[in-house]
C-alpha positions in Angstrom: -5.2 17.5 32.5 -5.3 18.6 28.5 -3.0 15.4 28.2 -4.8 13.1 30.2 -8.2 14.2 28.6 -7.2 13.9 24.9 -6.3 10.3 25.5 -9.0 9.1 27.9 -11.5 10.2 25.4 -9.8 8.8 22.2 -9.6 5.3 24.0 -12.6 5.3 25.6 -14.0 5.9 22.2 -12.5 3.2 20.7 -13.6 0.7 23.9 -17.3 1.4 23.2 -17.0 1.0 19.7 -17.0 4.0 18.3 -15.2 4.5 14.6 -11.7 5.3 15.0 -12.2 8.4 12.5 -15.2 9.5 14.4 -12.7 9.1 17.5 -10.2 11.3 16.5 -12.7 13.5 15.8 -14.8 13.4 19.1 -11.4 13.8 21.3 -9.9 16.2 19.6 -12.9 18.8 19.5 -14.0 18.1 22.7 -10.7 18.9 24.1 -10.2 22.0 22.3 -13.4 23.2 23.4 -12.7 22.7 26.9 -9.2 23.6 26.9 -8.8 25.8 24.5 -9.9 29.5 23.4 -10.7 28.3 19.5 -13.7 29.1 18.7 -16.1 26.2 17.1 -16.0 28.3 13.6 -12.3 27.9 13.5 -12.8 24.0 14.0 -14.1 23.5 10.7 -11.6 25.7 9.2 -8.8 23.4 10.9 -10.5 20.1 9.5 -10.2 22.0 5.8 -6.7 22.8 6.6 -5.5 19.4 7.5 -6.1 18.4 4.3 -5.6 21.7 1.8 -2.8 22.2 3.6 -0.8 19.0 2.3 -0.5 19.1 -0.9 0.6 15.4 -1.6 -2.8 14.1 -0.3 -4.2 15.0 -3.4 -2.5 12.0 -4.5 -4.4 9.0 -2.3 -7.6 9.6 -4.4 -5.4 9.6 -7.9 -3.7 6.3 -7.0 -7.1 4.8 -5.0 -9.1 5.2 -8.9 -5.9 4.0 -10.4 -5.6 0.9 -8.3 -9.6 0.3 -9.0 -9.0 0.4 -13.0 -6.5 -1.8 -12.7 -8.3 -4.1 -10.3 -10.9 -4.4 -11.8 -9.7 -5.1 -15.8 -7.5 -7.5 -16.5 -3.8 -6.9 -15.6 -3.9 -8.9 -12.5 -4.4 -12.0 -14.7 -1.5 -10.9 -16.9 0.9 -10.1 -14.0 0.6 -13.5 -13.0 0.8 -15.5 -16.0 4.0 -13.1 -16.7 5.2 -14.2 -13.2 4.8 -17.7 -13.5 6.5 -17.7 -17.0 9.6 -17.2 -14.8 9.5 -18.6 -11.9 6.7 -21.6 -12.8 8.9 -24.0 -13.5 10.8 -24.2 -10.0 9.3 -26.3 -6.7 6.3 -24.5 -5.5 6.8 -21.7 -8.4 3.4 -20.9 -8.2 3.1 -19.7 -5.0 6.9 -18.0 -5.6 4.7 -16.5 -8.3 2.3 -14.9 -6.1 4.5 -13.2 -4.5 6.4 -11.8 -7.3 2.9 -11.0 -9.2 1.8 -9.1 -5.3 5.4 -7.0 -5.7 4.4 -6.6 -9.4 0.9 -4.9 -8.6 1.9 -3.3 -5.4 4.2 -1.0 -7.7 1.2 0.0 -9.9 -1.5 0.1 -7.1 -0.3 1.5 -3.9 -2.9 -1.0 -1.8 -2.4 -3.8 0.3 -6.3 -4.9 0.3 -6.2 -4.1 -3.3 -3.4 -6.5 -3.8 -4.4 -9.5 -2.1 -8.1 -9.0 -3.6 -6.9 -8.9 -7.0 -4.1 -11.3 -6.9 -5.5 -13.4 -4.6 -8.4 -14.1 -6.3 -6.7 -15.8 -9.1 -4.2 -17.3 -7.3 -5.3 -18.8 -4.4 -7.9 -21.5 -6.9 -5.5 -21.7 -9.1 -2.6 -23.0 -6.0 -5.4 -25.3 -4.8 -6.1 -26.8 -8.4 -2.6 -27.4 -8.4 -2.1 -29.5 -5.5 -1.5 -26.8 -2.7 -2.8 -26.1 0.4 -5.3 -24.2 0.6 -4.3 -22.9 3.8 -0.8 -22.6 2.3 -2.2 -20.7 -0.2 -4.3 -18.2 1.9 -1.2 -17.6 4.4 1.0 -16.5 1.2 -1.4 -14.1 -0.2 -2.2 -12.6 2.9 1.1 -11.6 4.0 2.8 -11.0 0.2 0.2 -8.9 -0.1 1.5 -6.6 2.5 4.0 -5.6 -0.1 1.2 -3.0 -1.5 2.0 -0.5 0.8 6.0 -0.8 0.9 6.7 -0.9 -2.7 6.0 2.7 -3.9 3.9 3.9 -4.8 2.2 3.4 -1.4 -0.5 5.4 0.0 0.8 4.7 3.2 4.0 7.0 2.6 2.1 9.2 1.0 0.3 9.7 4.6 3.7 9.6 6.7 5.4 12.2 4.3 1.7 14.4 4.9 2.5 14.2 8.6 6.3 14.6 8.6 7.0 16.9 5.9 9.7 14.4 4.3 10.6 13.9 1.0 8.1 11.4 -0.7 10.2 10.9 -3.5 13.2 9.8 -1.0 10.8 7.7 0.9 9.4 6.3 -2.3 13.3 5.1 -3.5 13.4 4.0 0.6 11.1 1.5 0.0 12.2 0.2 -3.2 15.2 -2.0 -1.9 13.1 -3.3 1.4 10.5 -4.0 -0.8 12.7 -6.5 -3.4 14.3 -8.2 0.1 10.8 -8.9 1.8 9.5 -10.6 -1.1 12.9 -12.7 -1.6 12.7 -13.5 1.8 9.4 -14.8 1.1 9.9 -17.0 -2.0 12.8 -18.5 0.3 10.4 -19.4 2.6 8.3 -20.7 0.1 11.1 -23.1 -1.6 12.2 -24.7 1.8 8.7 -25.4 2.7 8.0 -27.0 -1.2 11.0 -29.1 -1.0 9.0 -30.3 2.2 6.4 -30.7 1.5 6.8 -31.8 -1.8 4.6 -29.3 -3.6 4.5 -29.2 -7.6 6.4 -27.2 -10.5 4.8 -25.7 -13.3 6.3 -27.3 -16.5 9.2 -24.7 -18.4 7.0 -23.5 -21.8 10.3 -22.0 -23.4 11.3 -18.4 -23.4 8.0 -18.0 -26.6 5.8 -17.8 -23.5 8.3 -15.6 -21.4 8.0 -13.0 -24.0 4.5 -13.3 -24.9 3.4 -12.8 -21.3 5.8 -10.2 -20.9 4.1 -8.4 -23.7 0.8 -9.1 -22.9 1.7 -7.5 -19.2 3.4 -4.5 -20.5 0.8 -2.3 -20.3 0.1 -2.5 -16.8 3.6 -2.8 -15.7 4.4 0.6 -18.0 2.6 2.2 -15.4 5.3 1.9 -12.7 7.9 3.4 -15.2 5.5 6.8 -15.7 4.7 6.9 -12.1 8.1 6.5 -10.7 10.1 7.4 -13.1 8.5 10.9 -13.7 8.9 11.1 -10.2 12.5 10.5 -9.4 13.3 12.2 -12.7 11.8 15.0 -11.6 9.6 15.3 -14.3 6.3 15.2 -12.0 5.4 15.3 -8.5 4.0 12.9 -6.7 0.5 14.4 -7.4 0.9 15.1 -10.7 2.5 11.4 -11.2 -1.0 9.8 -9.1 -3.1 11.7 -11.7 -1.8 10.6 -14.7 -1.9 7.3 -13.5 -5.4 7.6 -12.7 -6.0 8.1 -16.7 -3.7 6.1 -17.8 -5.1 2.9 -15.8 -8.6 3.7 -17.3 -7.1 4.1 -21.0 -5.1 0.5 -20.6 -8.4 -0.9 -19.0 -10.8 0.6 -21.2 -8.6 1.3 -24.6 -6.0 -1.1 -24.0 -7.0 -4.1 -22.6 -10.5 -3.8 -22.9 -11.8 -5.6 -19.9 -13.9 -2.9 -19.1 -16.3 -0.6 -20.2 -18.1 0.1 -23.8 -15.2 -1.9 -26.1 -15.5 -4.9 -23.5 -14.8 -8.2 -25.3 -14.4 -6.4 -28.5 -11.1 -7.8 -30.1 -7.8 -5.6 -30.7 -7.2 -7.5 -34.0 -9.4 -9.5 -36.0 -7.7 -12.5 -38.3 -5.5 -12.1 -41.4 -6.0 -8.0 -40.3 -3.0 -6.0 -41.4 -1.1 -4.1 -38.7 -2.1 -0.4 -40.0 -6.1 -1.7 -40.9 -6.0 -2.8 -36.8 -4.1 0.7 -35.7 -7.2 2.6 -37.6 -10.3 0.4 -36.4 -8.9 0.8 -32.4 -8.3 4.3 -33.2 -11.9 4.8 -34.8 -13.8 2.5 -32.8 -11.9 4.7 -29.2 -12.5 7.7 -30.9 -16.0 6.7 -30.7 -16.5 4.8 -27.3 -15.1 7.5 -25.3 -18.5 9.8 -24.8 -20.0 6.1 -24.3 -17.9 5.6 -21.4 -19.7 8.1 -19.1 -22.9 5.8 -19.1 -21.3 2.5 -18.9 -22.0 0.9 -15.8 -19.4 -0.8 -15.2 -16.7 1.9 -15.2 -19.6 4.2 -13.5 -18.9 1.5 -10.6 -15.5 1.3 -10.5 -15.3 5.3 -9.9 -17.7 5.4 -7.4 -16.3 2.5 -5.6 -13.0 4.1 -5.3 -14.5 7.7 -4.5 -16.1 5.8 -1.5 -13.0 4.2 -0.4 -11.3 7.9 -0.8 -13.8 9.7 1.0 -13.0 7.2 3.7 -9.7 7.4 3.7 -9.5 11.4 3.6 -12.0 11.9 6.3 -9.5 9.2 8.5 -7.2 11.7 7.8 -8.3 15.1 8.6 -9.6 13.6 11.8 -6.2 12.5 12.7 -4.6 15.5 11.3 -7.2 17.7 14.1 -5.6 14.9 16.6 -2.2 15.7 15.6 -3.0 19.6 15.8 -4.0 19.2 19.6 -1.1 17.1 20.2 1.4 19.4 18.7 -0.6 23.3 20.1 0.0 21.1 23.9 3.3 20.3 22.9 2.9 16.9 23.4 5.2 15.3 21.4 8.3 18.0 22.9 7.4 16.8 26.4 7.1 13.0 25.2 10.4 13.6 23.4 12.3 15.3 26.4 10.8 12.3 29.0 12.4 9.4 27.1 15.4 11.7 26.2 15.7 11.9 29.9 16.0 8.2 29.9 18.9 7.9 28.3 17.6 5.3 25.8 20.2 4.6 23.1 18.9 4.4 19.4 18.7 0.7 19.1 16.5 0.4 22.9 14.3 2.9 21.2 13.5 1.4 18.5 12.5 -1.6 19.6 9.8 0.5 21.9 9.2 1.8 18.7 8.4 -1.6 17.1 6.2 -2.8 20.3 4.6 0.5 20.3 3.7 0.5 16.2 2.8 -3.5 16.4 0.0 -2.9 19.4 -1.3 0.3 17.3 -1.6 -1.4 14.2 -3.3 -4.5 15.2 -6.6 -1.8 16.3 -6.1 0.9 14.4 -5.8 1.5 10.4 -2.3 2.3 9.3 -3.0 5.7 8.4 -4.3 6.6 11.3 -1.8 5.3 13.4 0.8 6.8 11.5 -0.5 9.8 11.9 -1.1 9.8 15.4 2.6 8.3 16.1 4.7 9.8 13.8 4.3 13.3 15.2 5.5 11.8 18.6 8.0 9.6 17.6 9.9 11.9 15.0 11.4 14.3 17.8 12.9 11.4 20.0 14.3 9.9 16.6 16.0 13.0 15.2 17.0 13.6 18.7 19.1 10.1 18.6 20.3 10.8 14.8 17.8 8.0 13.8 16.9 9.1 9.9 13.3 10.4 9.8 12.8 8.2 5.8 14.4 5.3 7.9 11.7 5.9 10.4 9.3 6.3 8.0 10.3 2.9 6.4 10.4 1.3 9.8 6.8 2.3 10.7 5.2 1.0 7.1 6.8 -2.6 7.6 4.8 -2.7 11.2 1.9 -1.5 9.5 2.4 -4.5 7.0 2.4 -6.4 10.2 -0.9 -4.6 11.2 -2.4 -6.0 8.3 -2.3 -9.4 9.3 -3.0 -9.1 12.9 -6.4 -9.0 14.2 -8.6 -7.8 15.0 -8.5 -5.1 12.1 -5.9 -6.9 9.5 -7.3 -6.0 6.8 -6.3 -8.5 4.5 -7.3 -11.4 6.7 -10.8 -10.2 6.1 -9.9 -10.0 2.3 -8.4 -13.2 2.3 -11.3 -14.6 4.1 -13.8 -13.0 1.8 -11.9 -14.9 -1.0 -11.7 -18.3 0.6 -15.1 -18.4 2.5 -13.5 -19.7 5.4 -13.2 -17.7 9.3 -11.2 -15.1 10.7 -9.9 -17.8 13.0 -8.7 -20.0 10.2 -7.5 -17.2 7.6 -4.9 -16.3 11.0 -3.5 -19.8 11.2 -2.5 -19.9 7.7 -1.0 -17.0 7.9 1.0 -17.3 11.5 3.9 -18.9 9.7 4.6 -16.6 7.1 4.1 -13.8 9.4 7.2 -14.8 11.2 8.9 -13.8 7.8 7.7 -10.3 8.1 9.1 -10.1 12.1 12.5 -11.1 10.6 12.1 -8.4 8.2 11.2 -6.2 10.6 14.1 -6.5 12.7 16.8 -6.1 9.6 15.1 -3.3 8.2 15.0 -1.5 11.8 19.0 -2.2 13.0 20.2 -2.2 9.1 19.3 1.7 8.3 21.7 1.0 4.8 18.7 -1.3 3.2 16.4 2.0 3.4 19.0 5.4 3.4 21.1 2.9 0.6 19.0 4.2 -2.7 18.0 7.6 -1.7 21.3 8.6 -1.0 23.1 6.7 -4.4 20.8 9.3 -5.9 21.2 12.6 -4.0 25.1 11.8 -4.9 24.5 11.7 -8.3 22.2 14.7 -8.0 25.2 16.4 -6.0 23.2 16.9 -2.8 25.2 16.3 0.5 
């Protein structure tokens, strides 16, 4: 009856409309209040403990003002010209360098909307200027953008390790590996379907350009050395990592690059200026615009913006967290776990349940959510069949990547339809094709467990761990 309750009134919820936080919410008190001896008091005290209680969490709003700096300044433009500078010159190289400039700011933003917003918008006018598609063009941003919640940092496995207790560092290395192989995959895709169709190169502008655009992307792409290499150094947690991302993307878009804020437009070095005259001015004129920085507007924007989308987020999650507190004081996932147990599944059967399972969730449900309704219920079955919970883990984010461009909540269809003015209906077309990619992928990474456990455990050898 608990059982049976819980999930008439989550559903039903969602049928009439209702917001899937707001969902969790509604089902999960209404069922302890019925079922249950808590008292309403102790309800709010649960909703603080979902999220005080897990520590990493603290890290979602770190990397969501992170990803928002860096957004909204310039290194998206920077990424890509660095990423066409190396892969330009080859058939269809612009749209290979879409996908390496998505795998380039997945690793410093941790978002897939953020991804396809910020690279897309560049990209996608520059493809069609170029002779391409539009609609080729929208279906490669919308799926490479997936890649911002598989290549760590991802807020996405920051969520799974919340609900699973698993190492986020080892799910972080997990996803390094998948990540590289998707977006191969993809720029294979891309070649074959030039050669085609007979889409343009970008002319070779000599190894000068290579390094200048290097450079001039540096400080962006320094940000995935501090994040994750403080982390798998063991210099920082995950948290601790997130934060000083969080200033460091306002200091390289503020300081740095100054795309943003009080020093906007104001050059780093003026002509025939000597190398320690430019170090002192920046230094001074820094030195200066920082107490400016808490009435400029624009950065004033940018912070607010990504509170909002945090405050979101979070409240997504200590709904779901409540959910997953019902589910686990009913024993739920133990009786789920012994059921299909009973059935005498092998691993392989069940995960391709899995897969179904995760695919139908993600295409209603945001991926945080639904990892945090499923994971609790699917992590008992898999340890039971010696599946690795970080393969799981990896498994579930590639669906959600999936999710993304499924309706009716893929997220970056919406984006990429934002960016292109064109429907929902149309955005989904142009993206079909390349979403058969990501089913490939999905079936290597789910009966290849070596292209996630590969990384984590080179290093827990070298660490000495068993």
């Amino acid at each position: 009856m608990t059982i049976a309750t819980l999930f008439i009134l989550l559903f039903g919820s969602m049928i009439i409309g209702m917001p899937i936080s707001i969902a969790l919410g509604f089902s999960s008190v209404t069922t302890i209040l019925l079922f249950s001896d808590d008292s309403v008091a102790s309800l709010a005290l649960k909703l603080f403990e979902a999220l005080s209680e897990h520590y990493t969490l603290l890290a979602i709003p770190f990397f969501i003002l992170s990803s928002a700096f860096l957004s909204t300044g310039g290194v998206a433009k920077r990424i890509i010209r660095f990423a066409l500078s190396i892969v330009g010159p080859i058939r269809g190289g612009m749209a290979m360098a879409s996908v390496m400039a998505c795998m380039l700011f997945a690793a410093v933003s941790g978002s897939s909307p953020a991804t396809v917003a910020a690279i897309g918008t560049i990209v996608i006018a520059g493809m069609v200027k170029s002779g391409y598609p539009e609609s080729f063009a929208a279906g490669v941003i919308a799926n490479a953008g997936t890649l911002g919640i598989l290549i760590p940092p991802s807020i996405v496995m920051l969520v799974y390790a919340a609900a699973t207790e698993v190492s986020v560092s080892r799910l972080f290395m997990a996803g390094m590996v998948p990540g590289l192989i998707m977006g191969l995959m993809m720029m294979i895709g891309i070649y074959i379907a030039a050669c085609y169709k007979g889409l343009p190169k970008s002319p070779w502008k000599g190894f000068g350009e290579l390094f200048q655009a290097g450079f001039a992307a540096s400080g962006g792409l320094m940000l995935i050395i501090i994040v994750l290499g403080s982390i798998y150094g063991g210099i920082a947690s995950p948290t601790e990592a997130a934060a000083v991302s969080a200033v460091y993307a306002f200091g390289i878009a503020v300081f740095g690059y100054r795309d943003m804020g009080p020093l906007k437009n104001v050059p780093l070095r003026t002509e025939n200026e000597s190398v320690p005259s430019m170090f002192f001015r920046n230094t001074r004129q820094s030195l200066f615009a920082i107490p400016l920085c808490i009435a400029d507007k624009e950065i004033k924007k940018t912070v607010l913006d990504a509170a909002k989308v945090s405050i979101m987020l979070l409240f997504i999650i200590a709904n779901a967290m409540l959910f997953a507190h019902v589910l686990t004081t009913e024993r739920i996932p133990h009786i789920i776990a012994e059921t299909i147990t009973g059935w005498g599944l092998s691993p392989w059967a069940f995960l391709l349940v899995v897969n179904i399972l995760l695919i139908l969730g993600g295409d209603f449900m945001e991926p945080s959510a639904v990892l945090l309704i499923m994971a609790p219920i699917l992590l008992p079955i898999a340890v039971q069949l010696g599946i690795d919970p970080i393969h799981l883990g990896i498994i579930m984010v590639v669906n959600m990547e999936i999710g993304m461009v499924t309706p009716p909540v893929g997220l970056n269809l919406f984006v990429t339809a934002g960016i292109t003015g064109h429907n929902l209906v149309w955005v989904l077309k142009a993206a079909f094709p390349w979403m058969l990619i990501l089913l490939a992928f999905l079936g290597l990474v789910t009966y290849i467990p070596e292209i996630s456990l590969a990384l984590p455990d080179y290093f827990d050898s070298l660490r000495g761990y068993k």
